[in-house]
N, C-alpha and C positions, 0 to 999 in steps of 0.2 A: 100500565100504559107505556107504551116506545114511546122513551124523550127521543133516544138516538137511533135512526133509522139504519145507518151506513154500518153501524157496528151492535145492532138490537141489543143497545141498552135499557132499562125500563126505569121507572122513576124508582121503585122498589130499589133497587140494586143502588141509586143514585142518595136515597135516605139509609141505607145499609151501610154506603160509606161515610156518610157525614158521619153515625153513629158511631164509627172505628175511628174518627176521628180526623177527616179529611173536611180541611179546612176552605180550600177555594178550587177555581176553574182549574187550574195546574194541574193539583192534586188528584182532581177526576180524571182528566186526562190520561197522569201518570197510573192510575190503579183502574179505573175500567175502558180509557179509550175512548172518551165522549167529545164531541169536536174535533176528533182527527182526522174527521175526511171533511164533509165540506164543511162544517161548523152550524150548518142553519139549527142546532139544537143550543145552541151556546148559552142564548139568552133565558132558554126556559131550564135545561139543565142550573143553573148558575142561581134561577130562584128556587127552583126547588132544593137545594144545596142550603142554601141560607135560611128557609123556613123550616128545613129539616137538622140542623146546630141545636146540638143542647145547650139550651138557654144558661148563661151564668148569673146567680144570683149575685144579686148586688146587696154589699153590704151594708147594714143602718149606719148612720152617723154614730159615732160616739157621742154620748152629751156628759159633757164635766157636771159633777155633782160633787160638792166641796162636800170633806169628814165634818162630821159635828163635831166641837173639842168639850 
């Protein structure tokens, strides 16, 4: 699907760069050109950006467990 119309960007290319490792609105900008003409794709590029991020696992807590003597 065209997020961005002005520069026929697609959402594909838009989860293609999250995956390389493009982190926000900026960063789409600077590597495909999305919002640089009139912006009306801003807000839908910007979530598909975010739902397209590899998730960071989160760590367990550590649990202290004293040695037996």
């Amino acid at each position: 699907m065209y997020v961005c119309l002005c520069n026929a960007i697609t959402d594909r290319q838009i989860r293609k760069a999250a995956a390389a490792g493009v982190r926000d609105l900026c960063g789409l900008q600077r590597e495909l050109g999305v919002a640089a003409g009139c912006g009306a794709c801003k807000d839908v590029a910007s979530e598909i950006l975010r739902e397209s991020r590899p998730r960071r696992r989160v760590a367990e807590p550590a649990v202290y467990r004293p040695a037996l003597a």
